[in-house]
N, C-alpha and C positions, 0 to 999 in steps of 0.2 A: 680314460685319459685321452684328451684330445692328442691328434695326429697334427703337427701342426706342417707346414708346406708357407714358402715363400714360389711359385711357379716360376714366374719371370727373373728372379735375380739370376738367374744360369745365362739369360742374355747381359748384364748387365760386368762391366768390366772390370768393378770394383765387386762385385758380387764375391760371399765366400763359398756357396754351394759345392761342392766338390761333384764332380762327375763323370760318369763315361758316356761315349756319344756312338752309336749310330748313324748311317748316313743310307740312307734309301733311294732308291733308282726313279727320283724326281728330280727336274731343275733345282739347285740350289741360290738360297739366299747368300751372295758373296760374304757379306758383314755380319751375317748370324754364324755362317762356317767359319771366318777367321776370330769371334768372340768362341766359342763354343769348342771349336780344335785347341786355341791356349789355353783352355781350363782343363780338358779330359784327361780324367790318369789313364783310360786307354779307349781305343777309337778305330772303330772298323766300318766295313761296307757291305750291304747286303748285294752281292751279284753284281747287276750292272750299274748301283750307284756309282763304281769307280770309275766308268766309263765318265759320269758328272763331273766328281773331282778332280780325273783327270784334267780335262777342259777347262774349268775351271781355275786350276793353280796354274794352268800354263806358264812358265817363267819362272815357277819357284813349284815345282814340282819335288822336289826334292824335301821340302819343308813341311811337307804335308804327304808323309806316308803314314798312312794305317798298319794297325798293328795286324788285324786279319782281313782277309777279304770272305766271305764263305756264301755257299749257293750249289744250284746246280750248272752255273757258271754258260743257261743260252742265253744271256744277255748281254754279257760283261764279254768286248772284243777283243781278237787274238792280240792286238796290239797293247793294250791297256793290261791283258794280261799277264804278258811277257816284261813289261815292263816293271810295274810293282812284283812281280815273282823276283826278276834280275835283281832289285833291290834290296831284298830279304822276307818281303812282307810276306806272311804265312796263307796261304791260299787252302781254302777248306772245302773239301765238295761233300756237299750236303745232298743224298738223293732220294730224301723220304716227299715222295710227292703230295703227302695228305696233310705238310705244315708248309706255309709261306715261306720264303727266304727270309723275310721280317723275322718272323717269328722262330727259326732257325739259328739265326744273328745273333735275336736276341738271348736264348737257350745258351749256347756259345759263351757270350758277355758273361750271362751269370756264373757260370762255370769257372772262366779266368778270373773274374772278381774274387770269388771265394779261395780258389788257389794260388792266386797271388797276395790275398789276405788284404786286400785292398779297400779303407776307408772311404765309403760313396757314399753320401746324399742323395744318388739321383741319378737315372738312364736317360739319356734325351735322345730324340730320334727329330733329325732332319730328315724334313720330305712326309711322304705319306699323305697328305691331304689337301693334293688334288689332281687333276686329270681324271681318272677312269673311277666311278660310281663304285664298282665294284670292288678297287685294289682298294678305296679309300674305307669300305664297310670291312673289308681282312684287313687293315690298320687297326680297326676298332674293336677286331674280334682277338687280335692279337694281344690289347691290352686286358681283354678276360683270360685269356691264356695267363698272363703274367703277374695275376692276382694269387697263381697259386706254384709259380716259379721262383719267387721274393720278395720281401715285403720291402723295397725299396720302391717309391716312384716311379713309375715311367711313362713321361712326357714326351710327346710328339708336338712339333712347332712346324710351321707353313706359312710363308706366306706374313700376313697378318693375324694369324691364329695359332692357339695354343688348345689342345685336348689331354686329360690324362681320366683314368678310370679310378673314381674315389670309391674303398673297397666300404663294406657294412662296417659304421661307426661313425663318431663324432670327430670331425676335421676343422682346423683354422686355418684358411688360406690369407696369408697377408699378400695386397694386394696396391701395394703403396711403394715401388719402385719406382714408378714414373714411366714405365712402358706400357701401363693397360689404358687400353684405350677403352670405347664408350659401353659396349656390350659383353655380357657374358650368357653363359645358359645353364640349365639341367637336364638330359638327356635322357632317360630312362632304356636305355638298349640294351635289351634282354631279357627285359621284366617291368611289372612292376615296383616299382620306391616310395613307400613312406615317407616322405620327408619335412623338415623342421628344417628353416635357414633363420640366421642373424645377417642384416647386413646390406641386403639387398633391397633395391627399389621396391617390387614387390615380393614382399618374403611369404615364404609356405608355412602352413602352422598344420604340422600331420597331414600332409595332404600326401594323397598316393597321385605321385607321377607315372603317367602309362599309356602308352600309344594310342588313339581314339579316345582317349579322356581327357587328360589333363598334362603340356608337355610344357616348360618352362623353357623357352627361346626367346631370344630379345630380350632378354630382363637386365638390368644394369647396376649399380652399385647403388646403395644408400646416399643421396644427396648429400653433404657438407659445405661449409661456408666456403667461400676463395678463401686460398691458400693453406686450408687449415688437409691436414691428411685423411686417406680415406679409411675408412675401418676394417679392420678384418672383416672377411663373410665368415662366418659359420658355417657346416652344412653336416645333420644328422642323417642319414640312411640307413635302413634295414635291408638294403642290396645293393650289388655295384650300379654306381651311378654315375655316367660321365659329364664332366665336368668342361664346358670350352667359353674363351676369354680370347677378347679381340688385342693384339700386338699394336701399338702407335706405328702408323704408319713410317714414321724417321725415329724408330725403336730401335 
């Protein structure tokens, strides 16, 4: 059975995805965090993303508390922290050093989902990809972490970009929102992938994706007429494969 995924309808206002959201210790997108905060059944910050939000909501701070904050809390300041503690917000010190805050966060999230028995479509994580080469490759290791934490989504958005890690099997991404813009890719990190796409400009037929071989970047949607909609892509893999798609620029 296909896994089927709409990515983009989680930015989208009328969208119905249900989701919790993450918030990472990057610059935030103002208009992606106020769509993405009124959808989330719940919504926390890794470390010193609060410090972000903070700044951020200045003047309506009050409207945008998180439900946890968790970390090992050297980034997140005394100020920022006394403040959402003052508030209620549940502050969690995390101090296993050999996992990310992301990846801690995210641990956490699945945890409350399950015990609050909560109905999700979908994890989305603000931030993660960009600034530092490195934090952004643990953004990406944290999505193979969490192929085997829950079989729900979990998407990471930045920016003009969208990445999520499509696990082994046949997936339909609809791709007909109106927020994707011109490019997407196949990534093969971690391994080699098998892969068979429908849908794309240039599509793969069994072809192994793999670093010094053969890596599918740039590639873009299946041409259609004006005005007529774009097709689902397909995409078959015999390993995780990640997946990233360009945001419209006024998306």
């Amino acid at each position: 059975m296909d896994e089927e995924l709409t990515p983009l309808d989680c930015l989208l206002p009328s969208g119905m995805q249900r989701i919790c959201l993450i918030i990472l210790n990057q610059p935030l997108n103002k208009d992606h965090l106020h769509i993405l905060w009124s959808k989330a059944l719940l919504r926390a910050c890794a470390d010193g993303a609060a410090n972000h939000l903070y700044n951020t909501t200045a003047g309506d701070r009050d409207g945008f508390l998180p439900d946890y904050i968790s970390g090992d809390f050297d980034s997140i300041t005394a100020e920022v922290k006394a403040f959402y503690g003052d508030k209620g917000c549940n502050l969690i010190e995390t101090a296993d050093q050999d996992l990310t805050d992301f990846t801690k966060c995210f641990a956490i999230m699945v945890e409350e989902i399950q015990r609050r028995q909560l109905q999700v479509d979908a994890i989305v994580t603000l931030g993660g990809l960009s600034g530092r080469f490195d934090q952004t490759m643990a953004s990406v290791e944290t999505l193979h972490h969490a192929l085997s934490m829950t079989r729900l989504p979990l998407l990471m958005i930045q920016g003009t970009s969208l990445i999520c890690l499509l696990r082994p099997g046949r997936h339909r991404l609809e791709v007909n929102t109106g927020l994707e813009g011109d490019w997407c890719s196949l990534i093969p990190v971690g391994g080699p992938c098998q892969t068979t796409t429908i849908g794309l400009k240039w599509n793969l037929d069994n072809q192994v994706l793999q670093f010094g071989k053969l890596v599918s970047t740039s590639n873009a949607y299946e041409p259609v007429a004006p005005g007529n909609p774009k097709k689902p892509v397909t995409v078959t893999t015999d390993q995780p494969l990640l997946w990233s798609m360009a945001i419209c620029e006024d998306g």
